[in-house]
Phi, psi and omega in degrees: 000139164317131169208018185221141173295105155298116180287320187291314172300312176310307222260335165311296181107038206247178191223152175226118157252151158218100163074023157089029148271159175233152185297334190287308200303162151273133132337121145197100202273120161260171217260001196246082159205160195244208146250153191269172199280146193283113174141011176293154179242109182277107161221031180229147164253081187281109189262097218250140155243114202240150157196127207221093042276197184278146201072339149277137193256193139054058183228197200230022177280315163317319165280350141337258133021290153306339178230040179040034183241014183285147151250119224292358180241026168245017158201148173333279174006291170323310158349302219249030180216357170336100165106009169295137191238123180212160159218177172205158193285311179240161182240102175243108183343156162291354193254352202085002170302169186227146186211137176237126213257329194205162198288110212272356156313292196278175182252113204263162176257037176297311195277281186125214184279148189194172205228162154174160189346095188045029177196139185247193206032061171253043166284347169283340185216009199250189181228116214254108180246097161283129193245157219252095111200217212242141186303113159113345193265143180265149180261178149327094174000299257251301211306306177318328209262319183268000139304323206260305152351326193266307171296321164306313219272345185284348195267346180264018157222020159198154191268079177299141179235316203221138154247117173259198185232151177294346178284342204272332200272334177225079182294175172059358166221012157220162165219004196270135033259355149089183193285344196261016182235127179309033199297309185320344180289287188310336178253020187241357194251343195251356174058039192258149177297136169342279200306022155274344171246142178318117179294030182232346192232045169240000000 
């Protein structure tokens, strides 16, 4: 699998995939994924925020974590998500690196019980992108610029329709990417139509 920046492609603004990795990502195949249900259509862009412990930033428990390899007795914290097996397809740093945990071809473990245009479970049709902070907390240029790279190159390969926020698809029990995330920024930088965003994040 691809895992390193074709530099001539980065700079075109163009994406090289494979079997659903994409090449601009790092590789760190995580192990908590299915296959989607057959006749799935990947048209969500589901949009999350983790930090672990909450509020620290650039340490490696989150790719930990994605890859059942955190140990749950190096902070308090830890305690109270033991043995949780969870993933997302992509991760993007505060700096804007971008990381990739599962084949966006596969069924990543982001949502949860969940809701969305007429259809539940959407971990079954989505593309699960967690960005590295804290619910209510502002994110980064660098992240934004590399979300909307990400949200481009994923639309020139599967037929993306909708970008939620993880609060909009399981309201009252998430709440991240939280107020402190910026959608008008984001649909005005991807120059995408209104019905494509959750009407409360226009």
């Amino acid at each position: 699998m691809p895992s390193a920046t074709d530099p001539a492609t980065a700079r075109r603004g163009g994406a090289h995939w494979q079997q659903g990795w994409l090449a601009e990502a790092r590789a760190c195949p995580s192990p908590n994924f299915g296959p989607r249900p057959a006749g799935a259509v990947i048209d969500l862009i589901v949009v999350h925020s983790i930090s672990l412990p909450p509020g620290t930033y650039g340490g490696p428990e989150v790719e930990q974590l994605f890859t059942n390899t955190l140990d749950w007795d190096a902070h308090p914290y830890f305690a109270t998500i033991r043995g949780l097996e969870v993933s997302a397809h992509f991760f993007i740093r505060r700096t804007g690196e971008l990381i990739q945990f599962v084949s966006a071809d596969d069924r990543a473990w982001h949502a949860g019980a969940s809701h969305w245009r007429g259809r539940s479970q959407c971990n079954d049709d989505s593309i699960g992108v967690e960005l590295e902070g804290l619910e209510g907390e502002r994110f980064e240029p660098a992240q934004y610029q590399a979300l909307v790279r990400l949200c481009r190159a994923l639309k020139t390969h599967y037929p993306i329709d909708h970008v939620a926020g993880h609060e909009h698809i399981a309201p009252g029990r998430k709440l991240d990417p939280g107020p402190g995330f910026d959608w008008p920024r984001l649909r005005r930088s991807l120059r995408w139509p209104l019905h494509r965003f959750p009407a409360s994040a226009r």
